[in-house]
N, C-alpha and C positions, 0 to 999 in steps of 0.2 A: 584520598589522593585524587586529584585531579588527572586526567587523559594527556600521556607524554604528550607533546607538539613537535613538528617539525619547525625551526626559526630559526638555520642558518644552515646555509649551503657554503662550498667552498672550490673552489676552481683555480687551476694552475693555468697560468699566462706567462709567454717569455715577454710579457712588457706590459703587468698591473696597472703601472700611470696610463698607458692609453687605454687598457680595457675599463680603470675606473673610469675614466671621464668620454668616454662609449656610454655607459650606463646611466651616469651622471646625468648627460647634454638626453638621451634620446627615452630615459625614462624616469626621469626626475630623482633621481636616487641620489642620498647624502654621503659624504667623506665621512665617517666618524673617526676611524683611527687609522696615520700610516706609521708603517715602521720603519725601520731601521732596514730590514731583510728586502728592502721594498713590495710586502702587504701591504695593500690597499683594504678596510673595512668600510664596507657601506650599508647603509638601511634604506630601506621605503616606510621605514617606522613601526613597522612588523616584523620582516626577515632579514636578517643580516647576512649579507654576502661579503665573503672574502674569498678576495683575489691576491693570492700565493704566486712570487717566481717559482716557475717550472727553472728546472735547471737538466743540463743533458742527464747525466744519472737518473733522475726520478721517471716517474711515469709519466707518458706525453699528455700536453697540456689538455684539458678538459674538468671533468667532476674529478672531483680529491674525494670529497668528505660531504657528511652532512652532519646536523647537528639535533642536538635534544632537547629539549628545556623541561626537566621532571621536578615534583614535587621532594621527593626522596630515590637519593643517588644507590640508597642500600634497598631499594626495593627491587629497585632495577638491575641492579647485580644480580639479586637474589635472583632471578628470572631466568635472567640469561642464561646463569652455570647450573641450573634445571635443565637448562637447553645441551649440557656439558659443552660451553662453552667457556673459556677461561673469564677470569674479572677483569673488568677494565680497568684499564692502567691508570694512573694520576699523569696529566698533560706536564709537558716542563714549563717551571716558572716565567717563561715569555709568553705564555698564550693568555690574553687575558679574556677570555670569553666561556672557554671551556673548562670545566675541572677532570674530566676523564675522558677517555679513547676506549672504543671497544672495537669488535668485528665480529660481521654475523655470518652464519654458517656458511655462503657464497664470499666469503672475503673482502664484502664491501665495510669500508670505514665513518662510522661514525662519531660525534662528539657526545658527551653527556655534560647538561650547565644545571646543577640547583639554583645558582644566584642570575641568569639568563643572559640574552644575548645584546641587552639592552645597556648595560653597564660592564667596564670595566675594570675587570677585578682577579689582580696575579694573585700565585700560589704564596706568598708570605700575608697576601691580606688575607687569603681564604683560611690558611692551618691558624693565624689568630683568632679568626673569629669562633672555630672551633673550639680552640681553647677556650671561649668566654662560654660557650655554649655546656661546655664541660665541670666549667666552673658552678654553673647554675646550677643543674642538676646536683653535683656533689654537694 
């Protein structure tokens, strides 16, 4: 297995369309995905940044999250809850970048991606491809 990578961070803004296109204009950075929730996704072709509305409930605006890009998701589990720390969760079917959430013993949030942060790919594409992957072996 290859050396986990850091390739995506994530930061809350109360106005993503102006912080994307801050980044955009003053560092060359691409749109890849907006949503609906108005996320903004961008790369420099390596790291993907997303920019999340902050909303008053949540934590003020700044770092959210960071992200992982691993070989195997069950290695990395296995690792952590050594650490007794819990498993990480499966992300909800709108994230298309991440398949899991975890948190490290200081409380900060991170992402875990097998398929990375380069392509998008929700929780109904990901539990099929499992299945083929399941199918293979049996």
């Amino acid at each position: 297995m290859s050396k986990p990578k850091i390739r995506h961070l994530a930061i809350k803004s109360p106005d993503p369309a102006r912080l994307a296109a801050f980044y955009c204009d003053a560092f060359d950075m691409e749109i890849i995905l907006r949503q609906d929730s108005g996320a903004h996704y961008l790369s420099d072709g390596y790291l993907t940044l997303a920019i999340l509305q902050s909303r008053p409930e949540d934590s003020p605006p700044g770092l959210n999250h960071f992200g992982f890009a691993v070989d195997e998701a069950e290695t990395v589990s296995d690792k952590l809850q050594k650490h007794g720390l819990p498993e990480p969760k499966v992300r909800p079917s709108n994230r298309p970048y991440a398949e899991l959430r975890g948190m490290d013993p200081d409380g900060n949030l991170y992402d875990i991606s097998v398929h990375g942060y380069e392509t998008e790919e929700y929780l109904p594409e990901r539990t099929a491809k499992q299945g083929r992957k399941k199918e293979k072996v049996g």
